[in-house]
N, C-alpha and C positions, 0 to 999 in steps of 0.2 A: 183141417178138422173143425172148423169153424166159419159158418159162413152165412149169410142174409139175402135171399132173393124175393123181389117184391114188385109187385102190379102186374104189368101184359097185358095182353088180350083173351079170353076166353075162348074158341068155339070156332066156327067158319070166318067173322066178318069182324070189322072195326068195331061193330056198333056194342062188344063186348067186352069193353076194358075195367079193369078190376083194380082194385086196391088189397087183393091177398099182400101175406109177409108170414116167408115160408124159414125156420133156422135150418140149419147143417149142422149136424155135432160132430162129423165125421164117418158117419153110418148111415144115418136117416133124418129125414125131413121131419120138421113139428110144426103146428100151427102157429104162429106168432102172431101179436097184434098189428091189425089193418093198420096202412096209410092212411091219414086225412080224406085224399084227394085221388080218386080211381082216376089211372090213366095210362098209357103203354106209350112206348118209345122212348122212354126215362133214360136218363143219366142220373147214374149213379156210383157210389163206390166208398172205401173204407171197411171196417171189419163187422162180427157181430154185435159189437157192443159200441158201435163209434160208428154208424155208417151215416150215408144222405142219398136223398134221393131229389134231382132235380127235373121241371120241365116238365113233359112229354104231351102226349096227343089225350084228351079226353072224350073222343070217338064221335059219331057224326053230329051234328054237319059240317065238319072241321075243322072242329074249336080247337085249338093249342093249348096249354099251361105255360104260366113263369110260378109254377108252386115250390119252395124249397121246403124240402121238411130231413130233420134229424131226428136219428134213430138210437138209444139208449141198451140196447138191450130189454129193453120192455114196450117200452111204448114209441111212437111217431109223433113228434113237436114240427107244427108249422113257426119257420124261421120267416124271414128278408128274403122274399121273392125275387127272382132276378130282374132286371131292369130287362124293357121293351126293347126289343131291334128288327124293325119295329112295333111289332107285338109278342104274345108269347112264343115258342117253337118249340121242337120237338124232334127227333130223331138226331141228337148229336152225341159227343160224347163226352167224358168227362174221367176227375183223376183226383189226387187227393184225399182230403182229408173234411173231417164237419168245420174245421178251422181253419182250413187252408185247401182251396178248392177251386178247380178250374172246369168250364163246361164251353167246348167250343162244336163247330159250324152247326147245324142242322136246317131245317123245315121252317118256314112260317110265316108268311109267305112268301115262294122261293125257297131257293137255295143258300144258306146264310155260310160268312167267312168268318162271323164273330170270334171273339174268345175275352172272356168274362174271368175276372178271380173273385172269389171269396176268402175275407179274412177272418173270419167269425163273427160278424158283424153287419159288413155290409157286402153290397156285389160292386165292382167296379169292370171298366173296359179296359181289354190289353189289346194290341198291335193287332189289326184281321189278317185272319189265313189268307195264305197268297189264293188258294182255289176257295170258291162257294162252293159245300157239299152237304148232303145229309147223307145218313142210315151209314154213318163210317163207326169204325173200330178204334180206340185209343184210350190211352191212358199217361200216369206221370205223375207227377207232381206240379206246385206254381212257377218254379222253378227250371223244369224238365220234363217236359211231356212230348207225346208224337201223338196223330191222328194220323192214319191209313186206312186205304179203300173209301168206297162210297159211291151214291151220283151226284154226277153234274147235267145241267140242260145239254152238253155237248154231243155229239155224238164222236166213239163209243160213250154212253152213259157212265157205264161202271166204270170204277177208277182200281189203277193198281198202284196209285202214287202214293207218298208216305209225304210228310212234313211234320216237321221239329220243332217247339215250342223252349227256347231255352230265355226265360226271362222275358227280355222286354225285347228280344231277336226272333219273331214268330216261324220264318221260314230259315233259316241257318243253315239246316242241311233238308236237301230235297231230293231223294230217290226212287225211282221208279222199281216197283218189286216186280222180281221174276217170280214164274212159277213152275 
């Protein structure tokens, strides 16, 4: 009944990425105040009143983000940018909280196995995903998270794999999803 969705793409092509920030009240969608920083591909996550949004692609000619910004319930504060690996990226995912926040593999250039915490403060590194992926699905917390699906350079591209984030053990448990 409550909920924040914010940036993407506009239109046919990359070259249309947005900084909208749209609320949920449960029924219908409101205008809320832009992000900073227009870009698609973001990681993100938290409620309406406590959410972040990290990362993502700010459209051609391939520029990446490391923008962090939190979200109030009113307004979008740019925080502590994520650290370089080795530059910005984009299409990963992420889990958490504005003070407690993780954002792993994606884009930039290549295929990235990162995985970054935030503790309200700063960004630091945690242990790499056994696979390099982007455009995956995940969530969790600092503590407990998973990242499933995605590409890799391999061929098949698309992944049906799953990996488990519990602490400072980044692969733990590793299952291949049926479908």
């Amino acid at each position: 009944t409550a909920g924040v969705v914010f940036g993407g793409s506009g239109g046919a092509s990359d070259a249309n990425v947005n900084n909208e920030s749209e609320e949920y009240n449960g029924t219908s969608f409101s205008e809320g105040n832009n992000l900073n920083t227009s870009r698609s591909a973001i990681c993100g996550d938290g409620s309406q009143t406590a959410a972040f949004a990290a990362i993502g692609y700010l459209g051609p000619p391939g520029a990446n983000s490391s923008a962090f910004e939190h979200y109030d319930g009113t307004s979008w504060t740019n925080s502590t940018s994520l650290p370089s690996y080795p530059s910005a990226f984009s299409a990963g995912a992420s889990g958490g909280t504005q003070t407690a926040a993780l954002a792993f593999a994606g884009r930039g250039p290549g295929y990235l196995s990162i995985t970054a915490s935030y503790d309200g403060s700063t960004w630091s590194t945690r242990p790499s995903m056994a696979t390099a992926r982007s455009m995956v699905g995940g969530t969790g917390t600092t503590s407990s998270a998973f990242v499933t699906g995605g590409e890799i350079t391999a061929s098949p591209s698309l992944q049906t794999a799953t990996e488990e984030f519990t602490g400072e053990i980044p692969a733990l448990g590793y299952k291949t999803l049926t479908s």
